[in-house]
N, C-alpha and C positions, 0 to 999 in steps of 0.2 A: 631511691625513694626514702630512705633510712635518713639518707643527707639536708632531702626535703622535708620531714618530719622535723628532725632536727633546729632545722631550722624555723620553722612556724612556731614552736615549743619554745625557745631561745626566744624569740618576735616577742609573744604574747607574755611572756615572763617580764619582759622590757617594760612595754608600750602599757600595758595595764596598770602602772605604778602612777602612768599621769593621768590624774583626775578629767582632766580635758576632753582625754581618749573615753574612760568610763563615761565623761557626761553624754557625749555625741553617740553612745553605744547603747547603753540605757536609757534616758531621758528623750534622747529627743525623737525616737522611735513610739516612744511613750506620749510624747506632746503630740506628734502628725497624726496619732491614730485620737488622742482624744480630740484635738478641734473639729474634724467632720460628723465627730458623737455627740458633740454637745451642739453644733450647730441642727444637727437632724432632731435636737432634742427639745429645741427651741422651736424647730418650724414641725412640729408632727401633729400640731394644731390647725395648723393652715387651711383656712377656708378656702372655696375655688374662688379666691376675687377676680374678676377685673384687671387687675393692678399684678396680681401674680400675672396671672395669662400672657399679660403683655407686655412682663420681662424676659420671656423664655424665649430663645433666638428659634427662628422657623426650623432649623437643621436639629434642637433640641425636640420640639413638639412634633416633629416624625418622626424620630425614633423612640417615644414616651408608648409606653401598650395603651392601646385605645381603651383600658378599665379602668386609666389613674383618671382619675380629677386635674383639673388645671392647678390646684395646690399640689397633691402629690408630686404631679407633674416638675413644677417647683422647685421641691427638696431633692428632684431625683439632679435636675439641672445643678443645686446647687454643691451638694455634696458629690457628685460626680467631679465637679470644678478641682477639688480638693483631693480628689484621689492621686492625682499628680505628684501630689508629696509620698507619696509610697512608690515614686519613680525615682523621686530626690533622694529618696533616706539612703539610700546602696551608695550613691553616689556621694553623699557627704559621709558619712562616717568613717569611708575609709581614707578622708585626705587627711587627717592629723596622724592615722596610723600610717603611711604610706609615708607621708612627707617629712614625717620624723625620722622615718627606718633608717637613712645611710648617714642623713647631715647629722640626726642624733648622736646613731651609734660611733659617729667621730669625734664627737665632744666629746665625748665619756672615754675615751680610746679604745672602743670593743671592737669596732671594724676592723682595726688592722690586723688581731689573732686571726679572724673568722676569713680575709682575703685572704691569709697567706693556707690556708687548709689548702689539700686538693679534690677543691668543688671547683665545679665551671658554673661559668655564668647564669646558665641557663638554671641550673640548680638552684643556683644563689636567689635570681629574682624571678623563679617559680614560688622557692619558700616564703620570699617579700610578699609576692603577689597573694598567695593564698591566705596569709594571716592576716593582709587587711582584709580580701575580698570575704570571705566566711563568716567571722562576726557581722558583718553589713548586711549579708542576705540570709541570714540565721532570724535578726534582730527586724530585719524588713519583715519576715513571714511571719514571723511572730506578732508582729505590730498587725500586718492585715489579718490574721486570723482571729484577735482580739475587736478591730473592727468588723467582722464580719460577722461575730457574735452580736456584739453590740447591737449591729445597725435593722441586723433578725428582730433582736428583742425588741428596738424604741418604736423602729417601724412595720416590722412585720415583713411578712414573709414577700407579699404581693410587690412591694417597694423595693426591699432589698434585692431582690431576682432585679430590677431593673440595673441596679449599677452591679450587681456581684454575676456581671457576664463574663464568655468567653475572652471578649478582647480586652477586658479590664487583667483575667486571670492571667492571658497572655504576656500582657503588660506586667504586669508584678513578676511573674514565674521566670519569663524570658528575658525580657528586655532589661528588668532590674538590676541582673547579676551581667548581663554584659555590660552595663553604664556604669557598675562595681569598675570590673575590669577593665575600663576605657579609662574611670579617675584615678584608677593608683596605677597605672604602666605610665598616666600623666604626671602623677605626680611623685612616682619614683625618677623618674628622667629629670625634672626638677631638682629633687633630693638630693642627687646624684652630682647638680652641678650648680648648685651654692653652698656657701657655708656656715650659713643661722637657721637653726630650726622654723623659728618665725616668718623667716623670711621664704622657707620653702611651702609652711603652712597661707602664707597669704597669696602667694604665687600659683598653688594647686588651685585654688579656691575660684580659678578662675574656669576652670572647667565648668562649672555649674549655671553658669552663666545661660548655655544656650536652653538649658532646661528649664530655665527663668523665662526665659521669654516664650516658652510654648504653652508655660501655666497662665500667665499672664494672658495669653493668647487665649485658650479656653476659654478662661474668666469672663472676658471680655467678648467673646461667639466670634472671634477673627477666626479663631484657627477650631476645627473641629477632630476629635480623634475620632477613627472610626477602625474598625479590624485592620481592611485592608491598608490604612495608613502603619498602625501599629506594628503589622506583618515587615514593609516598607523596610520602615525603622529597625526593627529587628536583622532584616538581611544586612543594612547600610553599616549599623553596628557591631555585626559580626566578621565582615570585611575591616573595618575599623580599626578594629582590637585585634583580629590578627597581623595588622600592619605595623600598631602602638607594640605591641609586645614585640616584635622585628626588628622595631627600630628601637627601644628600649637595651634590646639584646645587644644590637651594633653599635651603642652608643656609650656602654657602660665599660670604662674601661681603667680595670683595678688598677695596672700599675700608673698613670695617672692621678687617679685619685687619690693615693698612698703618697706620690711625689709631690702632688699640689698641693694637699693639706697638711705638711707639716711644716 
């Protein structure tokens, strides 16, 4: 455990010097929780038009509590859409910390002291894994908890209970920190086997991808999240990540990468 510490201490001492990492740590946890604030802050006006009513996908307006108004209802649709992004944030912030960690630490020649220790692998890309994965679900909870102040105060209490449910909680609490751990076992195995930081940062980034397409999906009432989907997703990602981090393990192979990169 000492080794493991160690090395998340050493990580965050690193990875913190590049701005990039601060931005995507700070900032853009900061950005996903202000747009569904300022969008709820914009529609908390919303009359029950017409025009609202009959933008709301049918699968939206049965699950709305039969006290909202067809506006309410609305804002609940739309800001709901956007909570998505507090699915993304775990999963982006940690691919620059992640994908920098081995291809970096070879540029700079710090990897090779740090292989030749006697740590095992497992140790090694425990301590990788947890210094990106923990600033990412620190910086996500903090971002919803910020929005969930927020969205009490613009809209009140009766609104906010609509999206600040169980399977939204689930979503943030659970699923967040395992799509943490799915993008940087992805994109330490990356890391691992190119040799430009950039190029391992553009290469992780493809992970986000299918995340993309279920926001999208929401947006657009293709795809609907509901618990038991959420639940789903939760089980299929935890099978995932225990395969990702296996094969991460089998795949990482110090003397290798000490003979290939010099």
């Amino acid at each position: 455990m000492h080794k493991i510490k160690t090395i998340i201490h050493k990580e965050w001492a690193e990875v913190f010097k590049n701005r990039m990492v601060i931005f995507s740590v700070i900032f853009m946890p900061l950005l996903f929780t202000a747009i569904p604030l300022i969008m709820l802050y914009a529609m908390k006006d919303t009359g029950t038009t017409e025009g609202a009513a009959n933008e709301i996908p049918p699968q939206i307006a049965k699950v709305c509590d039969e006290t909202l108004t067809s506006g309410e209802c609305f804002q609940v649709y739309m800001v709901t859409s956007f909570m998505l992004m507090f699915m993304m944030t775990p999963m982006i912030i940690p691919v620059n910390i992640a994908a920098y960690s081995i291809v970096g630490e070879k540029t700079t020649h710090s990897l090779e002291p740090l292989l030749a220790t006697p740590i095992t692998n497992i140790e090694f890309l425990t301590g990788k894994n947890l210094a990106a994965v923990i600033p990412a679900i620190i910086a996500t909870w903090i971002g919803f908890i910020i929005f969930a102040v927020g969205a009490t105060i613009i809209a009140g209490g009766k609104i906010a209970a609509s999206f600040l449910n169980p399977m939204w909680l689930l979503a943030i609490i659970i699923v967040g920190p395992l799509l943490a751990v799915l993008s940087v076992n992805f994109s330490l195995m990356v890391s691992s086997r190119v040799n430009d930081p950039r190029v391992a940062e553009q290469l992780s980034a493809v992970i986000i991808l299918p995340l993309l397409l279920l926001f999208f999906g929401q947006m657009t009432g293709f795809i609907f999240l509901n618990q038991s989907l959420v639940m789903v997703i939760a089980v299929l990602l935890l099978v995932i990540d225990a395969s990702m981090v296996y094969l991460a393990v089998r795949l990482f192979e110090r003397e290798n990468i000490l003979t290939r990169w010099r």
